[in-house]
C-alpha positions in Angstrom: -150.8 -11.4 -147.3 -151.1 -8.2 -145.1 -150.8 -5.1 -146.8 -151.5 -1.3 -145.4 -155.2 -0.1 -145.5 -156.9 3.4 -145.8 -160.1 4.6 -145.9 -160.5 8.5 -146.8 -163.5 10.8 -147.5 -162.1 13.1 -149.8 -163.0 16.8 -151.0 -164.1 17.6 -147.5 -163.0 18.6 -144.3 -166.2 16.8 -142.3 -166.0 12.9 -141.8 -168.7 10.8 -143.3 -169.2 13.6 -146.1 -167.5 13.9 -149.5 -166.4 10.7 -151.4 -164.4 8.2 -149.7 -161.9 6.1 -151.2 -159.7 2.9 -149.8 -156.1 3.2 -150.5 -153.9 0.1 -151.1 -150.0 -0.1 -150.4 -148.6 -2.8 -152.5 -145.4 -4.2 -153.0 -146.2 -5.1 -157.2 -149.6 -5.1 -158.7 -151.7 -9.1 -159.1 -153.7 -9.3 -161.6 -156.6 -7.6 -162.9 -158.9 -9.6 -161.6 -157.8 -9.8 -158.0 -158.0 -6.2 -158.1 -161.2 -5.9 -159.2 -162.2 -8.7 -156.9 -160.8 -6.2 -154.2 -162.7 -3.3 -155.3 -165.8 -4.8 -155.2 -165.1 -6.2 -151.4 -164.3 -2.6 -150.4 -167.3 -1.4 -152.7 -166.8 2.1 -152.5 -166.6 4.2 -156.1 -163.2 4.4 -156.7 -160.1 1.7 -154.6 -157.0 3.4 -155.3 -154.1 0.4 -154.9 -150.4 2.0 -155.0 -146.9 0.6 -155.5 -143.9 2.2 -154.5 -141.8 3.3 -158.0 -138.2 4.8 -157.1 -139.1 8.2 -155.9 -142.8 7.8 -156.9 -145.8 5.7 -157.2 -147.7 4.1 -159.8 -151.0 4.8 -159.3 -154.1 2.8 -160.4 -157.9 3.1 -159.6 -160.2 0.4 -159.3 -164.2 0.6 -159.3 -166.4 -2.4 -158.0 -166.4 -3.2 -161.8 -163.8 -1.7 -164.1 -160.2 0.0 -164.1 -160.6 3.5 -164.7 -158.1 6.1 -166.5 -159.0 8.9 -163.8 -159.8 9.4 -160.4 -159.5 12.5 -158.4 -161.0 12.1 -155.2 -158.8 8.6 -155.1 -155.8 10.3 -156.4 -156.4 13.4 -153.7 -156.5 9.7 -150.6 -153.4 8.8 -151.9 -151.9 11.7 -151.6 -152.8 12.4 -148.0 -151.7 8.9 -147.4 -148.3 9.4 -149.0 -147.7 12.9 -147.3 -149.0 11.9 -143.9 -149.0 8.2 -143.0 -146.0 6.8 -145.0 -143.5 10.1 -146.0 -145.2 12.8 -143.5 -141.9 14.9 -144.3 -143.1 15.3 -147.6 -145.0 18.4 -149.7 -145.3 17.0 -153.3 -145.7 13.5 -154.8 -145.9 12.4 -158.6 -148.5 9.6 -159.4 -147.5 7.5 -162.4 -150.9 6.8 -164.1 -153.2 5.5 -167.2 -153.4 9.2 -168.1 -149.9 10.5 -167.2 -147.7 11.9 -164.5 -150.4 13.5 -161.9 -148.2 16.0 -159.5 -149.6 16.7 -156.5 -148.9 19.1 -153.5 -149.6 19.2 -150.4 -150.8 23.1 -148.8 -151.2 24.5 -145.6 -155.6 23.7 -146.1 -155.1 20.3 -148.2 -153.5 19.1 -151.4 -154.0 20.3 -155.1 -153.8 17.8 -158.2 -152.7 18.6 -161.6 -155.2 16.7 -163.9 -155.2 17.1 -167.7 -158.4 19.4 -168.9 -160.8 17.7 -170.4 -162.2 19.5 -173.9 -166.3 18.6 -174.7 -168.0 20.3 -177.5 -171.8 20.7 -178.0 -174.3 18.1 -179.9 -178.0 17.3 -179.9 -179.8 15.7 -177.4 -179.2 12.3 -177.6 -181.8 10.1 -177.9 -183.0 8.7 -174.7 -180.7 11.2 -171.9 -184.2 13.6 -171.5 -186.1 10.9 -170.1 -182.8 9.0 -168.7 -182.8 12.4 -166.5 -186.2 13.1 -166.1 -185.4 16.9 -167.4 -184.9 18.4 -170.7 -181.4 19.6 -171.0 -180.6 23.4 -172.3 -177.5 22.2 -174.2 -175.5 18.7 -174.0 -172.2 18.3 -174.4 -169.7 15.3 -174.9 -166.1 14.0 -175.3 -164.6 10.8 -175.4 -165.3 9.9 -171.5 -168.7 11.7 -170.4 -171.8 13.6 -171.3 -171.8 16.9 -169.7 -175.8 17.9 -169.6 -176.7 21.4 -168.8 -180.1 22.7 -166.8 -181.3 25.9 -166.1 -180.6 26.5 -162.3 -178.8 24.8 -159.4 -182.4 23.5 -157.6 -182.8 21.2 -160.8 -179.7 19.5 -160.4 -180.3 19.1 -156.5 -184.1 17.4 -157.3 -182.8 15.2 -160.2 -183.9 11.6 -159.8 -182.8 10.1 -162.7 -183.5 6.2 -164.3 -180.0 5.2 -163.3 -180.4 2.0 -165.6 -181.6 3.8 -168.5 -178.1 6.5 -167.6 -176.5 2.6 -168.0 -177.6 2.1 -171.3 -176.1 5.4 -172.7 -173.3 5.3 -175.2 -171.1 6.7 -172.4 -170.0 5.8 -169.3 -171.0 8.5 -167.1 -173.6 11.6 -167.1 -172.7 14.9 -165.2 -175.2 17.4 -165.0 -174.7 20.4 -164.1 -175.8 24.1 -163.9 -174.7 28.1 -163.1 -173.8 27.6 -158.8 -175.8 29.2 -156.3 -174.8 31.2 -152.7 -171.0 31.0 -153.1 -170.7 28.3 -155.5 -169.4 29.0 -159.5 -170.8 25.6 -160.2 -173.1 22.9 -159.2 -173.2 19.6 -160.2 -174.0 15.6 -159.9 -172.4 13.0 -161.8 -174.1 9.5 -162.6 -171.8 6.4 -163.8 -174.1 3.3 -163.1 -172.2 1.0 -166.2 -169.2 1.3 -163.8 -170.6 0.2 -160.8 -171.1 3.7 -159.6 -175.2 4.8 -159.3 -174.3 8.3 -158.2 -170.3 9.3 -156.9 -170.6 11.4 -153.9 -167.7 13.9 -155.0 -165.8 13.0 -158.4 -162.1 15.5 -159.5 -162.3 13.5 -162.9 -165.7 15.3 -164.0 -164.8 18.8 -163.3 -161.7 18.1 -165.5 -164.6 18.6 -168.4 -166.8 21.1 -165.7 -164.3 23.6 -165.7 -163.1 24.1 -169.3 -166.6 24.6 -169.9 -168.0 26.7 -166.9 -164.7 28.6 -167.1 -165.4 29.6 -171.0 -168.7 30.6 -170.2 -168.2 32.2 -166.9 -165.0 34.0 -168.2 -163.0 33.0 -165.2 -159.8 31.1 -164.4 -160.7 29.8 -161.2 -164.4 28.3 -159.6 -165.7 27.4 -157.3 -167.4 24.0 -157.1 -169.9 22.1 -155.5 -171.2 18.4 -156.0 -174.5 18.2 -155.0 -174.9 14.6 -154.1 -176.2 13.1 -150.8 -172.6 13.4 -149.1 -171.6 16.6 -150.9 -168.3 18.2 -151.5 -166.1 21.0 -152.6 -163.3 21.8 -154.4 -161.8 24.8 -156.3 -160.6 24.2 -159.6 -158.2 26.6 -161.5 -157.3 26.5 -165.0 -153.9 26.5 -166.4 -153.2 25.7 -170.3 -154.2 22.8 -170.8 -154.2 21.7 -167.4 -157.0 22.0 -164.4 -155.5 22.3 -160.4 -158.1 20.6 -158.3 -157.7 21.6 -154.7 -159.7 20.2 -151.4 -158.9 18.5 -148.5 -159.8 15.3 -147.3 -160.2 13.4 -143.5 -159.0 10.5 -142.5 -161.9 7.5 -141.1 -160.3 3.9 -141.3 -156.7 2.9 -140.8 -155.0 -0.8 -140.3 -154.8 -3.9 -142.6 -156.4 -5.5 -145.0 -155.5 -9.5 -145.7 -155.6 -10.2 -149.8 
């Protein structure tokens, strides 16, 4: 069966930089296990596989591995594919998803998403991140989807070459490190999520969900500036609101046709 095809490097406006996603038009969902199948033939972080639901679309994200309950650089794809390939006459869509209604609207630079905030609160080092990361952390913080590891400047967090297996082994499924920004960056980061089929994601919305709670409590600002320092790289600029965070970049368009499933 044919079914529309999309493959988007997202939180960037440079092709081949920033994280790219494949987005998935479907008329219902198969199951599970064809859609992880699928994932892992794309083999990109995050496939984001979409069916049409009146005037919305439920929204689900697939890694080579696992489902996932968030995905932001996926969730910004589908949005540019929604607004420009399938309804270009539209400026906002609502994604139906494993953690809520995500809103998202289109501006004159790129899109922003309106993600739920993500708490963390500090703990001891757990045994086994130091050497995991190959640095000693200054503080570590968790919640119920990440650990959130601090270090002292920017250039750590861009020379980190971390035992992705022992990051595997870790009572949680990702590790994002991170650290005070430097030239016109607020914040800095990488993110690690090996146990999901995911050694290091180029560009990832879900982790500053946690990043900017955090950085904007400490930094005493509403809205930052942020960087992910991976090989690809990417930006967004994240703005808190209650309880909410608005995640806004832009993404670029590299693959377009079908894809037989």
């Amino acid at each position: 069966m044919p079914v529309p095809f999309f493959q988007v490097d997202a939180f960037t406006r440079t092709r081949f930089s920033g994280n790219p996603a494949a987005v998935m038009l479907l008329d219902a969902y198969p199951g599970d296990d064809v859609l992880t199948a699928i994932a892992a033939e794309n083999n990109l972080s995050e496939t984001a596989f979409l069916v049409r639901e009146g005037a919305d679309y439920r929204l689900r994200w697939f890694t080579p591995k696992v489902e996932v309950p968030l995905c932001g650089h996926a969730t910004l794809a589908s949005a540019a594919v929604v607004m420009e390939r399938l309804e270009p006459s539209r400026r906002q869509v609502t994604f139906h998803t494993a953690s809520g209604a995500l809103p998202v609207t289109r501006t004159d630079s790129g899109y922003v998403l309106d993600f739920p905030a993500r708490a963390s609160e500090s703990v001891p080092v757990p045994a086994g991140l130091a050497e995991a990361l190959g640095v000693m952390p200054e503080d570590v913080r968790i919640n119920a989807f990440t650990y959130l590891a601090l270090v002292a400047d920017a250039a750590l967090v861009r020379a980190l070459t971390p035992d992705l297996a022992a990051i595997a082994a870790l009572d949680r499924p990702g590790v994002i490190v991170s650290a005070p920004g430097d030239g016109p960056f607020d914040v800095v980061s990488r993110y690690f999520a090996p146990a999901k089929g995911i050694p290091e994601d180029p560009v990832t919305g879900a982790a500053h969900t946690t990043l900017a709670p955090y950085w904007g409590d400490r930094l005493g600002k509403t809205t930052l500036f942020a960087h992910q320092a991976s090989a690809r790289g990417g930006e967004m600029t994240c703005t808190l609101t209650g309880d909410r965070v608005l995640l806004e970049g832009a993404c670029v368009f590299v693959i377009e046709g079908q894809a037989e499933i």
